[in-house]
SEFI-608500 format. One record per atom (N, C-alpha, C): residue number from 1; residue in one letter; atom name; x, y, z. Coordinates in Angstrom, 1 decimal, padded with zeros to 4 digits. Layout:
% residues N
[NUM, "A", "CA", [X, Y, Z]]
...
***
This chain:
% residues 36
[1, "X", "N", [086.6, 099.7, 088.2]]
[1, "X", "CA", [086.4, 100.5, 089.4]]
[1, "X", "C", [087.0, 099.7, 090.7]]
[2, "X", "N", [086.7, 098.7, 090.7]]
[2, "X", "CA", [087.3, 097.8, 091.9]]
[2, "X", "C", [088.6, 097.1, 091.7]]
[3, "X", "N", [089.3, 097.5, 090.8]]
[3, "X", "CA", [090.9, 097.1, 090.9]]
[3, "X", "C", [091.7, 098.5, 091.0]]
[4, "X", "N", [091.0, 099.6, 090.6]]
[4, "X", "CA", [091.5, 100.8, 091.5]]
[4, "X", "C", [091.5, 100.8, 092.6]]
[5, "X", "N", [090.4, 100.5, 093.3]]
[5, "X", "CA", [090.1, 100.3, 094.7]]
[5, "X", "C", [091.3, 099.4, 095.4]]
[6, "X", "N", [091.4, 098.1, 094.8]]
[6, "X", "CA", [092.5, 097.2, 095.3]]
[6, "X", "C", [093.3, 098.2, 095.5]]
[7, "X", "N", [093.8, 098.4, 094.1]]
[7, "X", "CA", [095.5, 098.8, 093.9]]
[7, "X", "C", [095.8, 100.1, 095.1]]
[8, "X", "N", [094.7, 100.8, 095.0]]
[8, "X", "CA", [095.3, 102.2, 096.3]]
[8, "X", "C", [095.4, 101.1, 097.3]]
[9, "X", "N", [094.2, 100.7, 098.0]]
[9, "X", "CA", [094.8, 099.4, 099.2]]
[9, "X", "C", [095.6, 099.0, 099.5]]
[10, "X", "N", [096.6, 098.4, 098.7]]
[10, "X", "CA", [097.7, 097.5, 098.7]]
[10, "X", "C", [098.9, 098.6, 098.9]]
[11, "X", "N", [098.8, 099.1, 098.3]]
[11, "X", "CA", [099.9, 100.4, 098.2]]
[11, "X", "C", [099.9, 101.0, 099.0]]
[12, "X", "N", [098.5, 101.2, 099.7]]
[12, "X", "CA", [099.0, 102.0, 101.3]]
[12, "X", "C", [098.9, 100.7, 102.3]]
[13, "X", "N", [098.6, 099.6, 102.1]]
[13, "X", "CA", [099.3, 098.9, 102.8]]
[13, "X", "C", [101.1, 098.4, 103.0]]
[14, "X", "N", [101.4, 098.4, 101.6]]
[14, "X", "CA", [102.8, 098.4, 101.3]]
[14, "X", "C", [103.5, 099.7, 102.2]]
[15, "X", "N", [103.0, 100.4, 102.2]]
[15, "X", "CA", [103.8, 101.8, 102.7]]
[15, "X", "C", [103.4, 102.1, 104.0]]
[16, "X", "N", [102.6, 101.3, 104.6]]
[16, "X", "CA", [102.7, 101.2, 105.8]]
[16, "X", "C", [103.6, 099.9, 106.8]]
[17, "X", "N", [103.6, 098.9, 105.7]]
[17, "X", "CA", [104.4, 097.8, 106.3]]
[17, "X", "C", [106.2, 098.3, 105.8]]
[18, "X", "N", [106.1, 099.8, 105.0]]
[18, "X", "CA", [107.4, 100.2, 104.8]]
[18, "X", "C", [107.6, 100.7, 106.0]]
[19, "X", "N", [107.2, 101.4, 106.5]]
[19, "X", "CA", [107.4, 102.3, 107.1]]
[19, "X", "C", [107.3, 101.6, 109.0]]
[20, "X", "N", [106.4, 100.5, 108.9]]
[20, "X", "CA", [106.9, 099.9, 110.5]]
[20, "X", "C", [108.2, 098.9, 110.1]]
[21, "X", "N", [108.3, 098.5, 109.0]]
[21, "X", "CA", [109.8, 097.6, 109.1]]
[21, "X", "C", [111.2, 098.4, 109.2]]
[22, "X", "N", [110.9, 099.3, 108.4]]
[22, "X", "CA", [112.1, 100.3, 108.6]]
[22, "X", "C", [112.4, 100.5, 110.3]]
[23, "X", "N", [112.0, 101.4, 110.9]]
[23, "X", "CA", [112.4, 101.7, 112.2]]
[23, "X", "C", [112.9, 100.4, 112.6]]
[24, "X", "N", [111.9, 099.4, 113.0]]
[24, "X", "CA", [112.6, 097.7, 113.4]]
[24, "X", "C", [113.7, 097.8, 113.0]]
[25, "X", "N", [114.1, 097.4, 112.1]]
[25, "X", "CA", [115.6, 097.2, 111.2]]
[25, "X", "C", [116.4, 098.1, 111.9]]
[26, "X", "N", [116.3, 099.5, 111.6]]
[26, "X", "CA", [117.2, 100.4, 112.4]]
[26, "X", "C", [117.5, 100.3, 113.5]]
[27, "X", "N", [116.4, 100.1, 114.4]]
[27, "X", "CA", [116.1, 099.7, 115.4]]
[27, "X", "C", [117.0, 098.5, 116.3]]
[28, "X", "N", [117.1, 098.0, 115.6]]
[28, "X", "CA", [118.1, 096.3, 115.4]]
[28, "X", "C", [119.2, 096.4, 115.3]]
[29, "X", "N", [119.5, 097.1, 113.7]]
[29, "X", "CA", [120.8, 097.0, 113.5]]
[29, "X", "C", [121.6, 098.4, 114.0]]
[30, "X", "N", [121.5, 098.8, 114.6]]
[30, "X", "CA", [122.0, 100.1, 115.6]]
[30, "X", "C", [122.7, 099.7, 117.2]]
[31, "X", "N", [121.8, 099.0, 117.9]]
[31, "X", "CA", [122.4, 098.3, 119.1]]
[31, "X", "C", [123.6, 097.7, 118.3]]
[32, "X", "N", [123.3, 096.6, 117.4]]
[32, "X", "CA", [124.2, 095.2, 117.4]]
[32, "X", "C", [125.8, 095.9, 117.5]]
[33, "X", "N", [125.8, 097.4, 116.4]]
[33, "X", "CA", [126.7, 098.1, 115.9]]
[33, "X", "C", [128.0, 098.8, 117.2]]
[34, "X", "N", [126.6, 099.3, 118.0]]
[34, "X", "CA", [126.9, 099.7, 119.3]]
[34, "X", "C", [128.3, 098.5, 119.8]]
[35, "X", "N", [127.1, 098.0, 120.1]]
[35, "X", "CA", [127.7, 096.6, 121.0]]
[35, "X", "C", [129.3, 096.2, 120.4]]
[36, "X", "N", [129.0, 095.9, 119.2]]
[36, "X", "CA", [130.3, 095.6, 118.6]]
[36, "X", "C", [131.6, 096.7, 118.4]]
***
């Protein structure tokens, strides 16, 4: 019961740390592109 518990946790933690690193990155590598 409690490593189901973990595993959803992690996994919407993973897809939350997907989802703020993405934009960053875009975020980032979009000016540099500009610029250049």
């Amino acid at each position: 019961m409690l490593i189901t518990q973990v595993q959803k946790y992690v996994r919407q933690l993973a897809e939350l740390l997907s989802t703020l690193t993405r934009p960053q990155v875009a975020y980032r590598v979009v000016p540099i592109r500009r610029k250049r």
